[in-house]
N, C-alpha and C positions, 0 to 999 in steps of 0.2 A: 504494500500500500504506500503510494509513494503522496506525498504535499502537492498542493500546488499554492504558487505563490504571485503575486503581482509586487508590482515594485512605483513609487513616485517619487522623482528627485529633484532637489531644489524646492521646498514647497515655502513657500515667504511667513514661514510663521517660526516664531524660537520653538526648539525643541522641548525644551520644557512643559512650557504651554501643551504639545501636543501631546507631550507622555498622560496628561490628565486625562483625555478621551482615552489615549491606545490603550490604558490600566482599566477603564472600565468596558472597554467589549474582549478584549481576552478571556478566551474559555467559554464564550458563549456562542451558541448554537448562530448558523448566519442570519437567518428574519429576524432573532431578539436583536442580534446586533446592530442591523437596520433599524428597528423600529427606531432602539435608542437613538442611535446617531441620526436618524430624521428628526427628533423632538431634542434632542442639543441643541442648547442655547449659544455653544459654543461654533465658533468663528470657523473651527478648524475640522470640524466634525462632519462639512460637508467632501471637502476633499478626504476624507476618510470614507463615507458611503460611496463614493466613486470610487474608492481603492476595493473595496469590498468586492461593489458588483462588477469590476473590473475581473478580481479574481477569480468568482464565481463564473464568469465568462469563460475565461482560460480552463477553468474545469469541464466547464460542457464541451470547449473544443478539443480538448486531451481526449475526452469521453469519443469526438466523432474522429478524429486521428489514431490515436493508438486502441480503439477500442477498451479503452483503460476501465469500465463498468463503476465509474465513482457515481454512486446515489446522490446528486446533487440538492437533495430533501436532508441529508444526516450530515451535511458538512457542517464541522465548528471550527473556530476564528483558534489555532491551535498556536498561533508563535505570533508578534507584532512588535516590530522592532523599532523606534524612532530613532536615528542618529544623529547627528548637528552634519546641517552642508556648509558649504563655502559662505563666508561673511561680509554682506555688501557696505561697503564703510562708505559715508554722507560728510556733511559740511552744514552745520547748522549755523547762523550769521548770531552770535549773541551781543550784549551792549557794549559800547566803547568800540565798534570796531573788532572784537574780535573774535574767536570761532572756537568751537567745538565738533570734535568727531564723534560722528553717530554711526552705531552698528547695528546695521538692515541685517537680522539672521535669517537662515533657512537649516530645513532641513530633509532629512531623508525617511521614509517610510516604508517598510515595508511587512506586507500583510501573508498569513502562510493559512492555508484551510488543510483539515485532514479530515476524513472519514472516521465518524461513533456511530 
């Protein structure tokens, strides 16, 4: 029984921030994990429901390519990893002339389903 997994990189949110969604659908079955993440109030939660049904996609097509028989009804959200991507540094104008650097973060996502 092998994973299958999807991947999003560069996503313009701190990682931080997004480990808070990715800690609450771990381990959940994939429709709870949609519901949740459709009623998150959170910013980051929708590029997560695309990761999701992204993955699930790649499930059905493994299913019509290798024949691979995954029950895409019993997939659960089994691995979900957030990592820090590359960091977009700014120039904010503050008083007297002079400036401060701002750090635009991103990061990296990725969602892994397996068969219960």
């Amino acid at each position: 029984m092998s994973a299958v997994t999807a991947v999003l990189r560069n996503c313009r949110v701190s990682a931080r921030k997004a480990r808070l969604v990715a800690d609450q659908i771990r381990g959940k079955q994939v429709q709870d994990a949609l519901d949740l993440l459709r009623l998150s109030p959170k910013r980051v939660a929708r590029p997560f429901e695309k990761l999701v049904r992204s993955a699930v996609a790649n499930a059905e097509a493994k299913n019509d390519r290798d024949k691979a028989g995954i029950d895409v009804d019993n997939l659960v959200v089994s691995r979900v990893v957030v990592d820090e991507g590359a960091s977009l540094w700014r120039i904010r104008a503050r008083a007297q002339g002079r400036a401060n650097w701002i750090q635009r973060r991103t990061a990296h996502f990725t969602v892994e389903l397996e068969e219960r």
